[in-house]
C-alpha positions in Angstrom: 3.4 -11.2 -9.7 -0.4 -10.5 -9.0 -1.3 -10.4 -12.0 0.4 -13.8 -12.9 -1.7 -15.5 -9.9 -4.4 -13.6 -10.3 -7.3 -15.7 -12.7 -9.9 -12.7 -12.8 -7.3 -10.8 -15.0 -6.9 -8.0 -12.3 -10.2 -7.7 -11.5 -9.4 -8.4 -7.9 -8.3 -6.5 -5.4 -4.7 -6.5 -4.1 -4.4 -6.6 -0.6 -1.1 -6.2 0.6 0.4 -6.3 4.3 3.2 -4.1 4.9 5.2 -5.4 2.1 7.6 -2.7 1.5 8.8 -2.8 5.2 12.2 -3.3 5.0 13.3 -1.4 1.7 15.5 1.6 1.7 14.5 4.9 0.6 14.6 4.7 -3.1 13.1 1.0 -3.5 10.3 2.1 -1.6 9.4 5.3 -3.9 10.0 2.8 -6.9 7.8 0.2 -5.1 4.7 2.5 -4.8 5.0 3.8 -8.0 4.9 0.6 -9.7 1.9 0.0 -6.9 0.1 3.7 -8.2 0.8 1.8 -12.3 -1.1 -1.4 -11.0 -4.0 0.7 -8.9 -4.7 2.2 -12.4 -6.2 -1.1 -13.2 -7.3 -2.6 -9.7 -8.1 -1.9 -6.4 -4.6 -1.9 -4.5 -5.3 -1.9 -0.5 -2.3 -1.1 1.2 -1.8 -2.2 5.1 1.5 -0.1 7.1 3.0 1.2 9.9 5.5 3.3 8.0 4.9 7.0 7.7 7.1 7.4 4.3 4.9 5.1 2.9 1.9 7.8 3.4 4.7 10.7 2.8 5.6 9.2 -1.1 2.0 7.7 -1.8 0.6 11.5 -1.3 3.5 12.9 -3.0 3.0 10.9 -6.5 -0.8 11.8 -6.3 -1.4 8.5 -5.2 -5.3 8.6 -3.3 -4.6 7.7 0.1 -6.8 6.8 2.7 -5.9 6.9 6.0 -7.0 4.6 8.9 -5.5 5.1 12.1 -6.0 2.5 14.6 -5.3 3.8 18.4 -5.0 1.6 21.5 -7.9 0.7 23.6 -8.2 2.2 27.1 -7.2 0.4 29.9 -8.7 0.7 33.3 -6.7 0.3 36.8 
């Protein structure tokens, strides 16, 4: 689907928003490998909460970078 909307024939990045959030176990490992195929190509920036994600991404030899975002202190 990017690459039908996309008019720089995949010269764009991808940027993607927790997409795979509500797939089972083996749509997600068939999701990021299809996502590892298209990051052959183009950049593919991947936003998520879900650890499996990280876990399968690693596991195919997918380069992950990791960003962990923790919450802001808060004073009495």
């Amino acid at each position: 689907m990017a690459n039908l909307l996309d008019d720089t024939a995949g010269a764009a990045p991808l940027l993607l928003d927790d997409p795979l959030a509500h797939l089972d176990a083996t749509r997600l490992a068939l999701a990021i490998s299809v996502l590892s195929d298209i990051a052959e190509e183009r950049q593919v920036v991947l936003f998520t909460e879900d650890e499996r994600v990280v876990e399968i991404a690693s596991s195919i030899g997918a380069h992950v970078v990791r960003l962990e975002m923790l919450a802001a202190a808060t004073s009495a």
